[in-house]
C-alpha positions as CSV (number, residue, x, y, z in Angstrom):
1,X,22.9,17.5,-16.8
2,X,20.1,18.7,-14.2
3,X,17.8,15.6,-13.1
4,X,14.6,15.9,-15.4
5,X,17.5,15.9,-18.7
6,X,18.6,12.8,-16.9
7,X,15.1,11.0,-16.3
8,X,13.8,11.2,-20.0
9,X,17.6,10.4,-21.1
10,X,16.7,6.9,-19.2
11,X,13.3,7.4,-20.3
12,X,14.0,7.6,-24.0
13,X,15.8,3.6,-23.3
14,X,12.5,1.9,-21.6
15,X,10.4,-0.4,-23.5
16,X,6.9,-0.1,-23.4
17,X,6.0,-2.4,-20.3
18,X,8.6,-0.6,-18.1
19,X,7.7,2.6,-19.6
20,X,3.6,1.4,-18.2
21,X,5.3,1.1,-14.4
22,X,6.8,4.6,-14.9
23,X,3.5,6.2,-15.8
24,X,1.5,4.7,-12.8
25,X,4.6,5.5,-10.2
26,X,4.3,9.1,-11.9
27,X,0.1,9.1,-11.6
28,X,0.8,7.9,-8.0
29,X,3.9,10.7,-6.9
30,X,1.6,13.2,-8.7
31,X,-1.5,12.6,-6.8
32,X,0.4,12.9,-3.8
33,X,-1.3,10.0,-1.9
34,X,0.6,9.0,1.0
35,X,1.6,4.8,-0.1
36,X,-0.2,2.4,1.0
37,X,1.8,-0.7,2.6
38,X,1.3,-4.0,1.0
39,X,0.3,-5.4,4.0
40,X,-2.7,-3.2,4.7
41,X,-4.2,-4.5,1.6
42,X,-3.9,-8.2,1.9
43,X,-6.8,-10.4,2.0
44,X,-5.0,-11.9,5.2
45,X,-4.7,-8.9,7.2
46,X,-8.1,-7.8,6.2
47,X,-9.5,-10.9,7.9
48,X,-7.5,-10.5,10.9
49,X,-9.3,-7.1,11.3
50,X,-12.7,-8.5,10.5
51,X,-15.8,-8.7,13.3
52,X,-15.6,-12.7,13.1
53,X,-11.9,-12.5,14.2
54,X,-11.9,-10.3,16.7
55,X,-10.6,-12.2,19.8
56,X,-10.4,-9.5,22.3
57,X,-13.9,-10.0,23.3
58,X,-13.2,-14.0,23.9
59,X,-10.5,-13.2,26.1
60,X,-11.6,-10.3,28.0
61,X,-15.5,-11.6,28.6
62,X,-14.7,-13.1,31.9
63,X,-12.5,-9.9,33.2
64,X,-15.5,-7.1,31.9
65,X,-17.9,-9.7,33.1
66,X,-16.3,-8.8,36.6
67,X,-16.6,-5.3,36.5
């Protein structure tokens, strides 16, 4: 049994809200997007990158004040 006979073999058994998973991870592989980690889409990580939170300029004002 080559792999596709063995995927819609497994297929055949899902109920409809794991069958709903398979279809987006198949949109997704399709598409060929590269993935996108979690992380990078938090709210919290967002922030951390935001203007308002960007402490480099704090700690470096002193040392390109120098220059």
């Amino acid at each position: 049994m080559n792999i596709r006979q063995k995927l819609l073999t497994i297929i055949e058994q899902l109920p409809d809200e794991k069958l709903a998973i398979l279809l987006n991870l198949a949109l997704f592989l399709k598409s060929g997007k590269e993935p996108v980690p979690p992380m990078l889409l938090s709210q919290a990580y967002q922030d951390w990158l935001s203007a308002e939170n960007d402490i480099y300029d704090e700690l470096f004002a002193d040392e390109l004040a120098k220059r």
